[in-house]
C-alpha positions, 0 to 999 in steps of 0.5 A: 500500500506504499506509493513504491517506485522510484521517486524523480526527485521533488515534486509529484510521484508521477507514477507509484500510488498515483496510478491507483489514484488514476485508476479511481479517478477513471471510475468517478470520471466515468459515473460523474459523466456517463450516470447522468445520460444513462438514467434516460434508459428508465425514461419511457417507464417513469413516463408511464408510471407517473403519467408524465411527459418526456420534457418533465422526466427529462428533467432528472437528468437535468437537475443532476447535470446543473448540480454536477456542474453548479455546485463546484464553488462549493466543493472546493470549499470543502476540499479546501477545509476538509481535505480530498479524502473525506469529501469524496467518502461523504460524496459516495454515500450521498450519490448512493442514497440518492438513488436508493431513496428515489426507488421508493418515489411516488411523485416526479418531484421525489425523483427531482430531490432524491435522483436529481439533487442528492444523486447530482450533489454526491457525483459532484463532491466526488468528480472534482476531488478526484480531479485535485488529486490526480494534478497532486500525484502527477506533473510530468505524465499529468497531460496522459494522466488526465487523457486516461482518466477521462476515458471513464466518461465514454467506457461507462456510458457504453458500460451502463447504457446496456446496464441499465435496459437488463435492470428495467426489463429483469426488476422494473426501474424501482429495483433498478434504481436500487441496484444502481444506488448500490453501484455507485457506492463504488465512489467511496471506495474510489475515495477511500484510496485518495490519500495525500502524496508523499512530501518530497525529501525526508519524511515530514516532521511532527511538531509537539501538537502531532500535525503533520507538515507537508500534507495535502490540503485538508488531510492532516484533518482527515487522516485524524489529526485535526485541524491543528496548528504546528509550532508556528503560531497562526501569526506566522502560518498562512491562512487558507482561504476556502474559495480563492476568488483571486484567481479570477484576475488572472489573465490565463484563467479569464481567457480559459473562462471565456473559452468554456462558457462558448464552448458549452453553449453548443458542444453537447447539442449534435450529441443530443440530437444526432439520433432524431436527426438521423430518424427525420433522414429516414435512418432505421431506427436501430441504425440511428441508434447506433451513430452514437455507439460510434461516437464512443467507440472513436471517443474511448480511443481519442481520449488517452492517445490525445493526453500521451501526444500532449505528454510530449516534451515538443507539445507539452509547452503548446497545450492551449493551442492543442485544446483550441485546435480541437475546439476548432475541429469539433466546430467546423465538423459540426458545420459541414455535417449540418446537411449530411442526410445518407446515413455514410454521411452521418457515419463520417461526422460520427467519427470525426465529431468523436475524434475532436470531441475525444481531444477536447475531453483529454485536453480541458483540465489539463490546460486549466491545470497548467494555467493556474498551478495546482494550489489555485486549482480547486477554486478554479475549477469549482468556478469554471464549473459554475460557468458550465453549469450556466451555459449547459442550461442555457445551450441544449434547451435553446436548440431544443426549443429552436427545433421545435419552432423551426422544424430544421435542424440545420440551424441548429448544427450551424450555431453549434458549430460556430459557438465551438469554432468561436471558442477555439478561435478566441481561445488561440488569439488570446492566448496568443496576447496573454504570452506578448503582455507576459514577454513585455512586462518586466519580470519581478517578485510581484508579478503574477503567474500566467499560463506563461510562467507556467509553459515556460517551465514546462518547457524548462523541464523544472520538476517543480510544479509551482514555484511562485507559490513561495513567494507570495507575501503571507508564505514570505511573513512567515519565513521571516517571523520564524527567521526573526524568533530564531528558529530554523528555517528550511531551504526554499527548494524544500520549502516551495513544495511544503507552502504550496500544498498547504496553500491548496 
Protein backbone atom coordinates (compact mmCIF):
# COMPACT_ATOMS: atom_id res chain seq x y z
CA UNK A 1 0.00 0.00 0.00
CA UNK A 2 3.14 2.23 -0.29
CA UNK A 3 3.43 4.76 -3.03
CA UNK A 4 6.61 2.49 -4.39
CA UNK A 5 8.86 3.42 -7.10
CA UNK A 6 11.49 5.23 -7.94
CA UNK A 7 10.82 8.95 -6.87
CA UNK A 8 12.06 11.73 -9.64
CA UNK A 9 13.21 13.80 -7.14
CA UNK A 10 10.98 16.92 -5.79
CA UNK A 11 7.55 17.44 -6.74
CA UNK A 12 4.84 14.89 -7.72
CA UNK A 13 5.47 10.98 -7.73
CA UNK A 14 4.19 10.80 -11.33
CA UNK A 15 3.77 7.25 -11.11
CA UNK A 16 3.89 4.61 -7.54
CA UNK A 17 0.33 5.01 -5.83
CA UNK A 18 -0.56 7.63 -8.38
CA UNK A 19 -1.75 5.05 -10.75
CA UNK A 20 -4.32 3.54 -8.14
CA UNK A 21 -5.39 7.48 -7.50
CA UNK A 22 -5.66 7.42 -11.94
CA UNK A 23 -7.47 4.35 -11.62
CA UNK A 24 -10.05 5.63 -9.17
CA UNK A 25 -10.37 8.89 -10.65
CA UNK A 26 -11.09 6.70 -14.08
CA UNK A 27 -14.37 5.29 -12.31
CA UNK A 28 -15.60 8.77 -10.94
CA UNK A 29 -14.95 10.47 -14.11
CA UNK A 30 -16.94 7.60 -15.57
CA UNK A 31 -20.03 7.76 -13.12
CA UNK A 32 -19.99 11.71 -13.00
CA UNK A 33 -20.43 11.90 -16.68
CA UNK A 34 -21.63 8.71 -18.01
CA UNK A 35 -24.62 8.27 -14.83
CA UNK A 36 -26.44 11.41 -15.85
CA UNK A 37 -27.17 10.13 -19.95
CA UNK A 38 -27.86 6.51 -18.75
CA UNK A 39 -30.59 7.23 -16.26
CA UNK A 40 -32.76 8.22 -19.52
CA UNK A 41 -32.53 4.39 -20.31
CA UNK A 42 -35.68 4.33 -17.27
CA UNK A 43 -37.42 7.43 -19.06
CA UNK A 44 -40.41 5.54 -21.19
CA UNK A 45 -41.18 3.78 -17.69
CA UNK A 46 -41.09 6.68 -15.11
CA UNK A 47 -43.37 8.50 -18.17
CA UNK A 48 -45.72 5.63 -17.86
CA UNK A 49 -45.91 5.33 -14.49
CA UNK A 50 -46.36 8.86 -13.23
CA UNK A 51 -48.32 9.78 -16.05
CA UNK A 52 -45.88 12.43 -17.06
CA UNK A 53 -44.34 13.73 -20.39
CA UNK A 54 -40.94 13.44 -21.56
CA UNK A 55 -39.89 17.17 -21.02
CA UNK A 56 -40.96 16.51 -17.02
CA UNK A 57 -38.69 13.22 -16.84
CA UNK A 58 -36.04 14.61 -18.54
CA UNK A 59 -35.77 16.97 -16.04
CA UNK A 60 -33.71 14.24 -13.87
CA UNK A 61 -31.21 14.26 -15.78
CA UNK A 62 -31.17 17.95 -15.99
CA UNK A 63 -31.09 18.74 -12.20
CA UNK A 64 -28.17 16.08 -11.86
CA UNK A 65 -26.15 17.69 -14.57
CA UNK A 66 -26.68 21.62 -13.05
CA UNK A 67 -25.80 20.02 -9.59
CA UNK A 68 -22.92 18.24 -11.06
CA UNK A 69 -21.55 21.50 -12.77
CA UNK A 70 -23.42 24.07 -10.37
CA UNK A 71 -22.19 23.12 -7.40
CA UNK A 72 -18.45 23.42 -7.84
CA UNK A 73 -17.72 26.52 -5.77
CA UNK A 74 -18.98 24.69 -3.08
CA UNK A 75 -16.73 21.52 -3.40
CA UNK A 76 -13.50 23.42 -3.47
CA UNK A 77 -14.77 24.79 -0.30
CA UNK A 78 -14.90 21.68 1.17
CA UNK A 79 -11.91 20.00 -0.13
CA UNK A 80 -10.25 23.17 0.73
CA UNK A 81 -11.47 22.81 4.74
CA UNK A 82 -11.61 19.07 4.85
CA UNK A 83 -9.46 17.52 2.56
CA UNK A 84 -9.98 15.36 -0.77
CA UNK A 85 -10.21 12.15 1.04
CA UNK A 86 -13.40 12.90 3.34
CA UNK A 87 -15.12 14.84 0.90
CA UNK A 88 -15.35 12.00 -1.51
CA UNK A 89 -16.38 9.22 1.16
CA UNK A 90 -19.44 11.79 2.33
CA UNK A 91 -19.79 12.33 -1.74
CA UNK A 92 -20.23 8.43 -2.18
CA UNK A 93 -22.65 7.88 0.40
CA UNK A 94 -24.78 10.67 -0.81
CA UNK A 95 -24.90 9.72 -4.76
CA UNK A 96 -25.79 6.21 -3.02
CA UNK A 97 -28.71 7.37 -1.11
CA UNK A 98 -29.71 9.45 -3.71
CA UNK A 99 -30.86 6.67 -5.65
CA UNK A 100 -31.70 4.18 -3.15
CA UNK A 101 -34.34 6.88 -1.76
CA UNK A 102 -35.76 7.81 -5.47
CA UNK A 103 -36.53 3.57 -5.94
CA UNK A 104 -39.40 4.42 -3.42
CA UNK A 105 -40.51 7.72 -5.09
CA UNK A 106 -44.06 8.39 -5.62
CA UNK A 107 -44.13 11.66 -7.25
CA UNK A 108 -41.69 13.16 -10.07
CA UNK A 109 -40.92 15.91 -7.59
CA UNK A 110 -39.23 12.73 -5.17
CA UNK A 111 -37.39 11.78 -8.04
CA UNK A 112 -36.18 15.89 -8.80
CA UNK A 113 -34.87 15.53 -4.82
CA UNK A 114 -33.59 12.26 -4.44
CA UNK A 115 -32.35 11.25 -8.24
CA UNK A 116 -31.77 14.67 -9.28
CA UNK A 117 -30.35 16.54 -6.17
CA UNK A 118 -28.77 14.23 -3.87
CA UNK A 119 -27.53 11.91 -6.76
CA UNK A 120 -26.38 15.04 -8.72
CA UNK A 121 -24.67 16.84 -5.33
CA UNK A 122 -22.77 13.14 -4.13
CA UNK A 123 -21.21 12.85 -8.08
CA UNK A 124 -20.06 16.23 -7.93
CA UNK A 125 -18.42 16.17 -4.46
CA UNK A 126 -16.67 13.25 -5.92
CA UNK A 127 -15.95 14.46 -9.72
CA UNK A 128 -13.98 17.38 -8.59
CA UNK A 129 -11.57 15.88 -5.80
CA UNK A 130 -10.95 13.11 -7.81
CA UNK A 131 -9.61 15.52 -10.31
CA UNK A 132 -7.36 17.73 -7.39
CA UNK A 133 -5.60 14.70 -6.53
CA UNK A 134 -4.89 13.44 -9.76
CA UNK A 135 -2.78 17.11 -10.50
CA UNK A 136 -1.04 16.46 -6.91
CA UNK A 137 0.02 12.95 -7.93
CA UNK A 138 1.50 13.60 -11.36
CA UNK A 139 3.41 16.68 -13.05
CA UNK A 140 5.42 15.35 -15.85
CA UNK A 141 2.97 12.44 -17.05
CA UNK A 142 -0.09 14.68 -15.90
CA UNK A 143 -1.26 15.69 -19.75
CA UNK A 144 -1.71 11.34 -20.30
CA UNK A 145 -2.94 11.09 -16.81
CA UNK A 146 -5.50 13.39 -17.43
CA UNK A 147 -6.29 11.97 -21.23
CA UNK A 148 -6.51 8.23 -19.09
CA UNK A 149 -8.74 9.40 -16.57
CA UNK A 150 -11.34 10.93 -18.85
CA UNK A 151 -11.75 7.73 -20.88
CA UNK A 152 -14.01 6.83 -17.90
CA UNK A 153 -16.78 9.13 -19.40
CA UNK A 154 -17.45 7.07 -22.96
CA UNK A 155 -16.42 3.36 -21.34
CA UNK A 156 -19.15 3.98 -18.57
CA UNK A 157 -21.72 5.32 -20.72
CA UNK A 158 -21.11 2.45 -23.38
CA UNK A 159 -20.88 0.16 -19.93
CA UNK A 160 -24.27 1.44 -18.33
CA UNK A 161 -26.31 2.08 -21.08
CA UNK A 162 -26.96 -1.61 -21.55
CA UNK A 163 -26.95 -1.87 -17.74
CA UNK A 164 -29.44 -0.25 -17.02
CA UNK A 165 -32.15 -1.63 -20.26
CA UNK A 166 -31.11 -5.53 -18.26
CA UNK A 167 -32.17 -3.96 -14.80
CA UNK A 168 -35.56 -2.14 -16.47
CA UNK A 169 -36.60 -5.45 -18.00
CA UNK A 170 -35.30 -8.02 -15.36
CA UNK A 171 -36.66 -5.92 -11.78
CA UNK A 172 -38.50 -2.85 -13.08
CA UNK A 173 -36.95 0.97 -12.88
CA UNK A 174 -37.73 0.71 -8.51
CA UNK A 175 -35.12 -2.17 -8.44
CA UNK A 176 -33.04 -0.99 -10.94
CA UNK A 177 -32.60 2.35 -9.42
CA UNK A 178 -31.76 0.07 -6.25
CA UNK A 179 -29.49 -1.68 -7.88
CA UNK A 180 -27.80 1.39 -9.17
CA UNK A 181 -27.60 3.15 -5.62
CA UNK A 182 -25.54 0.13 -4.90
CA UNK A 183 -23.20 0.91 -7.78
CA UNK A 184 -22.34 3.96 -7.10
CA UNK A 185 -21.32 3.02 -3.70
CA UNK A 186 -18.01 2.24 -5.71
CA UNK A 187 -17.35 6.05 -5.47
CA UNK A 188 -16.31 5.65 -1.58
CA UNK A 189 -14.01 3.19 -2.24
CA UNK A 190 -12.57 5.07 -5.01
CA UNK A 191 -12.27 7.75 -2.14
CA UNK A 192 -11.09 5.72 0.05
CA UNK A 193 -7.61 5.36 -1.82
CA UNK A 194 -7.31 9.36 -2.25
CA UNK A 195 -4.52 9.84 0.13
CA UNK A 196 -2.35 12.67 0.15
CA UNK A 197 1.15 12.03 -1.91
CA UNK A 198 4.29 11.91 -0.14
CA UNK A 199 6.18 15.04 0.67
CA UNK A 200 9.46 15.46 -1.45
CA UNK A 201 12.74 14.86 0.70
CA UNK A 202 12.53 13.48 4.23
CA UNK A 203 9.81 12.00 5.67
CA UNK A 204 7.84 15.08 7.01
CA UNK A 205 8.43 16.39 10.61
CA UNK A 206 5.86 16.02 13.51
CA UNK A 207 5.82 19.23 15.89
CA UNK A 208 4.68 18.70 19.52
CA UNK A 209 0.55 19.00 18.53
CA UNK A 210 1.21 15.97 16.31
CA UNK A 211 0.33 17.97 12.87
CA UNK A 212 1.84 16.94 10.05
CA UNK A 213 3.85 19.34 7.68
CA UNK A 214 3.53 18.94 4.08
CA UNK A 215 0.09 17.27 3.95
CA UNK A 216 -2.18 17.97 1.34
CA UNK A 217 -4.93 20.35 1.66
CA UNK A 218 -7.30 19.26 4.43
CA UNK A 219 -5.57 15.61 5.02
CA UNK A 220 -3.85 16.18 8.35
CA UNK A 221 -7.54 16.53 9.41
CA UNK A 222 -8.62 13.63 7.54
CA UNK A 223 -6.35 11.37 8.43
CA UNK A 224 -7.49 12.30 12.07
CA UNK A 225 -5.02 14.52 13.32
CA UNK A 226 -7.45 17.78 13.23
CA UNK A 227 -7.18 20.84 12.15
CA UNK A 228 -4.35 21.85 14.42
CA UNK A 229 -1.75 24.01 14.30
CA UNK A 230 2.08 23.48 14.27
CA UNK A 231 4.78 25.03 16.24
CA UNK A 232 4.28 28.38 14.12
CA UNK A 233 1.59 30.43 15.85
CA UNK A 234 -1.31 31.30 13.45
CA UNK A 235 0.64 34.56 13.49
CA UNK A 236 3.36 33.00 11.39
CA UNK A 237 1.18 30.21 9.42
CA UNK A 238 -0.58 31.34 6.24
CA UNK A 239 -4.26 31.22 6.47
CA UNK A 240 -6.13 29.09 3.96
CA UNK A 241 -8.57 30.90 2.11
CA UNK A 242 -11.79 28.49 1.47
CA UNK A 243 -12.52 29.97 -2.05
CA UNK A 244 -9.70 31.75 -3.62
CA UNK A 245 -11.69 34.21 -5.81
CA UNK A 246 -8.47 35.71 -6.60
CA UNK A 247 -7.73 33.80 -9.37
CA UNK A 248 -10.39 35.45 -11.46
CA UNK A 249 -7.75 38.02 -12.18
CA UNK A 250 -5.51 36.16 -13.62
CA UNK A 251 -5.19 36.70 -17.16
CA UNK A 252 -4.95 32.89 -18.44
CA UNK A 253 -7.64 31.55 -16.47
CA UNK A 254 -10.25 34.52 -17.92
CA UNK A 255 -9.27 33.74 -21.20
CA UNK A 256 -9.91 29.58 -20.36
CA UNK A 257 -13.27 31.02 -18.73
CA UNK A 258 -14.47 32.68 -21.69
CA UNK A 259 -13.47 29.81 -23.88
CA UNK A 260 -15.58 27.50 -21.63
CA UNK A 261 -18.53 29.42 -21.40
CA UNK A 262 -18.88 29.37 -25.58
CA UNK A 263 -17.66 26.36 -25.89
CA UNK A 264 -20.75 24.65 -23.55
CA UNK A 265 -23.04 26.63 -25.09
CA UNK A 266 -23.00 24.34 -28.44
CA UNK A 267 -20.55 21.17 -27.72
CA UNK A 268 -23.16 18.70 -26.44
CA UNK A 269 -26.08 19.91 -28.79
CA UNK A 270 -25.11 17.39 -32.03
CA UNK A 271 -24.85 14.60 -29.44
CA UNK A 272 -28.10 15.42 -28.50
CA UNK A 273 -29.76 15.48 -31.43
CA UNK A 274 -27.78 13.14 -33.69
CA UNK A 275 -30.49 10.00 -33.40
CA UNK A 276 -33.65 12.24 -34.04
CA UNK A 277 -31.67 13.89 -36.67
CA UNK A 278 -30.94 10.51 -38.28
CA UNK A 279 -34.52 9.30 -37.64
CA UNK A 280 -36.10 12.61 -39.51
CA UNK A 281 -33.50 11.47 -42.57
CA UNK A 282 -35.18 8.28 -42.98
CA UNK A 283 -32.29 6.24 -40.85
CA UNK A 284 -34.00 2.89 -39.27
CA UNK A 285 -34.25 3.20 -36.03
CA UNK A 286 -31.66 0.99 -34.85
CA UNK A 287 -29.29 2.16 -37.05
CA UNK A 288 -29.72 5.65 -35.89
CA UNK A 289 -29.23 4.46 -32.56
CA UNK A 290 -26.03 3.21 -33.23
CA UNK A 291 -24.47 6.72 -34.66
CA UNK A 292 -23.94 7.16 -31.00
CA UNK A 293 -22.17 3.95 -30.02
CA UNK A 294 -19.55 5.22 -32.67
CA UNK A 295 -19.23 8.39 -31.19
CA UNK A 296 -17.93 6.32 -28.14
CA UNK A 297 -16.20 3.85 -29.69
CA UNK A 298 -13.90 6.77 -31.53
CA UNK A 299 -14.34 8.70 -28.37
CA UNK A 300 -12.62 5.68 -25.84
CA UNK A 301 -9.76 5.75 -28.32
CA UNK A 302 -9.33 9.69 -28.63
CA UNK A 303 -9.01 10.35 -25.07
CA UNK A 304 -5.59 8.55 -23.83
CA UNK A 305 -3.95 8.91 -27.37
CA UNK A 306 -4.65 12.81 -27.20
CA UNK A 307 -3.41 13.17 -23.41
CA UNK A 308 0.11 10.83 -24.32
CA UNK A 309 0.54 13.24 -27.53
CA UNK A 310 0.35 16.43 -25.26
CA UNK A 311 2.63 14.46 -22.97
CA UNK A 312 5.23 15.11 -25.36
CA UNK A 313 8.34 17.38 -24.48
CA UNK A 314 7.79 19.12 -28.17
CA UNK A 315 3.73 19.83 -27.39
CA UNK A 316 3.67 19.79 -23.92
CA UNK A 317 4.57 23.76 -23.79
CA UNK A 318 1.65 24.45 -26.71
CA UNK A 319 -1.15 22.53 -24.98
CA UNK A 320 -3.84 25.64 -25.26
CA UNK A 321 -3.31 25.78 -28.63
CA UNK A 322 -3.65 21.78 -28.84
CA UNK A 323 -7.03 22.16 -26.81
CA UNK A 324 -8.30 25.31 -29.33
CA UNK A 325 -7.40 23.28 -32.45
CA UNK A 326 -9.52 20.60 -31.07
CA UNK A 327 -12.33 23.13 -30.44
CA UNK A 328 -11.74 24.37 -33.87
CA UNK A 329 -12.07 21.00 -35.35
CA UNK A 330 -15.37 19.97 -33.47
CA UNK A 331 -16.74 23.43 -34.52
CA UNK A 332 -16.01 23.09 -38.47
CA UNK A 333 -17.47 19.31 -38.23
CA UNK A 334 -20.37 20.41 -36.89
CA UNK A 335 -20.70 22.95 -39.57
CA UNK A 336 -20.20 20.91 -42.51
CA UNK A 337 -22.24 17.99 -41.47
CA UNK A 338 -25.36 20.30 -40.91
CA UNK A 339 -26.70 18.93 -44.29
CA UNK A 340 -25.43 15.15 -44.15
CA UNK A 341 -28.61 13.08 -45.00
CA UNK A 342 -27.23 9.43 -46.21
CA UNK A 343 -26.51 7.51 -43.48
CA UNK A 344 -22.48 7.12 -44.78
CA UNK A 345 -22.66 10.92 -44.37
CA UNK A 346 -23.56 10.62 -40.88
CA UNK A 347 -21.20 7.83 -40.06
CA UNK A 348 -18.21 10.04 -41.33
CA UNK A 349 -19.32 13.32 -38.89
CA UNK A 350 -19.62 10.31 -36.18
CA UNK A 351 -16.24 9.85 -36.37
CA UNK A 352 -14.74 12.92 -36.86
CA UNK A 353 -17.01 14.70 -34.11
CA UNK A 354 -15.90 11.52 -31.78
CA UNK A 355 -12.13 12.45 -32.69
CA UNK A 356 -12.38 16.16 -31.73
CA UNK A 357 -14.70 15.70 -29.11
CA UNK A 358 -12.05 12.99 -27.65
CA UNK A 359 -9.35 15.88 -27.81
CA UNK A 360 -11.48 18.31 -26.32
CA UNK A 361 -12.46 15.92 -23.30
CA UNK A 362 -8.49 14.81 -22.83
CA UNK A 363 -7.11 18.26 -23.01
CA UNK A 364 -9.90 20.86 -20.91
CA UNK A 365 -8.45 20.25 -17.33
CA UNK A 366 -5.21 19.88 -18.21
CA UNK A 367 -4.81 23.28 -19.77
CA UNK A 368 -6.85 24.67 -16.64
CA UNK A 369 -4.43 22.82 -14.58
CA UNK A 370 -1.14 24.32 -16.37
CA UNK A 371 -2.93 27.94 -16.13
CA UNK A 372 -3.40 28.38 -12.64
CA UNK A 373 -0.90 25.96 -10.78
CA UNK A 374 -2.05 23.12 -8.69
CA UNK A 375 -2.58 25.30 -5.34
CA UNK A 376 -5.13 27.80 -7.39
CA UNK A 377 -6.65 24.77 -8.98
CA UNK A 378 -9.57 23.61 -6.91
CA UNK A 379 -11.32 27.27 -6.67
CA UNK A 380 -10.64 27.38 -10.20
CA UNK A 381 -12.37 24.51 -11.30
CA UNK A 382 -15.18 24.88 -8.80
CA UNK A 383 -15.94 28.43 -11.00
CA UNK A 384 -15.41 27.03 -14.00
CA UNK A 385 -17.59 24.88 -13.07
CA UNK A 386 -20.38 27.11 -12.39
CA UNK A 387 -19.68 28.96 -15.56
CA UNK A 388 -20.60 25.39 -17.14
CA UNK A 389 -23.09 24.70 -15.45
CA UNK A 390 -24.88 28.17 -16.77
CA UNK A 391 -24.05 27.52 -20.20
CA UNK A 392 -25.49 23.87 -20.20
CA UNK A 393 -28.65 25.18 -19.03
CA UNK A 394 -28.75 27.53 -21.49
CA UNK A 395 -27.27 25.72 -24.86
CA UNK A 396 -29.13 22.35 -25.46
CA UNK A 397 -32.86 23.72 -24.03
CA UNK A 398 -32.37 26.61 -26.53
CA UNK A 399 -31.52 24.07 -29.59
CA UNK A 400 -34.24 22.29 -28.41
CA UNK A 401 -36.96 24.96 -28.44
CA UNK A 402 -35.44 26.41 -31.98
CA UNK A 403 -36.31 22.86 -33.39
CA UNK A 404 -39.41 22.62 -32.25
CA UNK A 405 -40.06 26.42 -33.58
CA UNK A 406 -38.13 25.85 -36.83
CA UNK A 407 -38.70 22.00 -37.52
CA UNK A 408 -34.94 22.35 -39.19
CA UNK A 409 -32.15 21.01 -37.78
CA UNK A 410 -29.56 22.80 -39.85
CA UNK A 411 -29.70 25.93 -37.92
CA UNK A 412 -29.17 24.05 -35.17
CA UNK A 413 -25.84 22.29 -36.23
CA UNK A 414 -24.68 25.78 -37.83
CA UNK A 415 -25.00 27.66 -34.38
CA UNK A 416 -23.28 24.82 -32.56
CA UNK A 417 -20.82 24.72 -34.91
CA UNK A 418 -19.93 28.12 -34.84
CA UNK A 419 -20.27 28.77 -30.89
CA UNK A 420 -17.37 25.67 -30.65
CA UNK A 421 -15.10 27.01 -33.77
CA UNK A 422 -15.54 30.98 -31.89
CA UNK A 423 -14.23 29.41 -28.64
CA UNK A 424 -11.24 27.63 -30.13
CA UNK A 425 -10.51 30.93 -32.36
CA UNK A 426 -10.99 33.07 -29.24
CA UNK A 427 -9.01 30.54 -27.15
CA UNK A 428 -5.74 30.71 -29.78
CA UNK A 429 -5.53 34.66 -30.38
CA UNK A 430 -5.89 35.32 -26.52
CA UNK A 431 -3.65 33.18 -25.53
CA UNK A 432 -1.68 34.42 -28.20
CA UNK A 433 -1.60 38.30 -26.29
CA UNK A 434 -1.56 36.71 -22.86
CA UNK A 435 2.24 35.26 -23.97
CA UNK A 436 3.12 39.13 -25.63
CA UNK A 437 1.84 41.14 -22.48
CA UNK A 438 3.65 38.38 -20.18
CA UNK A 439 7.07 38.61 -22.71
CA UNK A 440 6.61 42.76 -22.46
CA UNK A 441 6.03 43.18 -18.76
CA UNK A 442 9.02 43.33 -16.70
CA UNK A 443 9.96 40.24 -14.60
CA UNK A 444 9.59 40.86 -10.88
CA UNK A 445 8.64 39.00 -7.49
CA UNK A 446 5.33 40.66 -7.73
CA UNK A 447 4.39 39.63 -10.78
CA UNK A 448 1.51 37.24 -11.44
CA UNK A 449 1.99 33.58 -12.57
CA UNK A 450 0.43 33.05 -16.00
CA UNK A 451 -0.14 30.30 -18.30
CA UNK A 452 3.17 31.73 -19.49
CA UNK A 453 5.09 31.25 -16.27
CA UNK A 454 3.80 28.25 -16.26
CA UNK A 455 4.96 26.84 -20.13
CA UNK A 456 7.84 28.33 -19.76
CA UNK A 457 8.75 25.96 -17.07
CA UNK A 458 7.05 23.25 -18.52
CA UNK A 459 9.05 23.83 -21.11
CA UNK A 460 12.39 24.21 -18.96
CA UNK A 461 11.95 20.64 -17.71
CA UNK A 462 11.57 22.24 -13.71
CA UNK A 463 10.32 19.32 -11.87
CA UNK A 464 8.74 21.74 -9.63
CA UNK A 465 5.17 22.45 -10.31
CA UNK A 466 4.63 25.75 -8.67
CA UNK A 467 7.38 27.73 -7.75
CA UNK A 468 5.83 31.07 -7.43
CA UNK A 469 3.66 29.73 -4.77
CA UNK A 470 6.89 30.50 -2.16
CA UNK A 471 6.99 33.88 -2.81
CA UNK A 472 3.85 35.07 -2.45
CA UNK A 473 3.85 37.82 0.82
CA UNK A 474 1.76 35.67 3.55
CA UNK A 475 4.40 32.46 2.97
CA UNK A 476 7.12 35.18 2.82
CA UNK A 477 5.87 36.92 6.66
CA UNK A 478 6.16 33.55 7.64
CA UNK A 479 9.58 32.89 6.72
CA UNK A 480 10.82 35.69 8.07
CA UNK A 481 8.76 35.81 11.68
CA UNK A 482 10.47 32.19 12.12
CA UNK A 483 13.87 33.81 10.76
CA UNK A 484 13.13 36.62 13.46
CA UNK A 485 12.24 34.19 16.79
CA UNK A 486 15.28 32.21 15.71
CA UNK A 487 14.00 29.13 14.65
CA UNK A 488 15.13 27.14 11.58
CA UNK A 489 14.02 27.79 8.56
CA UNK A 490 14.20 25.12 5.68
CA UNK A 491 15.81 25.74 2.25
CA UNK A 492 13.44 27.18 -0.49
CA UNK A 493 13.71 24.05 -2.89
CA UNK A 494 12.18 22.26 0.47
CA UNK A 495 10.16 24.60 1.22
CA UNK A 496 8.35 25.57 -2.01
CA UNK A 497 6.64 22.26 -2.24
CA UNK A 498 5.78 22.25 1.76
CA UNK A 499 3.54 26.01 1.24
CA UNK A 500 2.21 25.20 -1.93
CA UNK A 501 0.37 22.02 -0.53
CA UNK A 502 -0.78 23.82 2.38
CA UNK A 503 -1.53 26.57 0.47
CA UNK A 504 -4.18 24.47 -1.93
Amino acid sequence: MGAGGPRRGEGPPDGGWGWVVLGACFVVTGFAYGFPKAVSVFFRALMRDFGAGYSDTAWVSSIMLAMLYGTGPVSSILVTRFGCRPVMLAGGLLASAGMILASFATRLLELYLTAGVLTGLGLALNFQPSLIMLGLYFERRRPLANGLAAAGSPVFLSALSPLGQQLLERFGWRGGFLLLGGLLLHCCACGAVMRPPPGPGPRPRRDSAGDRAGDAPGEAEADGAGPQLSEATPRTRPRRRLLDLAVCTDRAFAVYAVTKFLMALGLFVPAILLVNYAKDAGVPDTDAAFLLSIVGFVDIVARPTCGALAGLARLRPHVPYLFSLALLANGLTDLSSARARSYGALVAFCIAFGLSYGMVGALQFEVLMAAVGAPRFPSALGLVLLLEAVAVLIGPPSAGRLVDALKNYEIIFYLAGSEVALAGVFMAVATNCCLRCAKAAPAGPGAEGGASDTEDAEAEGDSEPLPVVAEEPGNLEALEVLSARGEPTEPETEARPRLAAESV
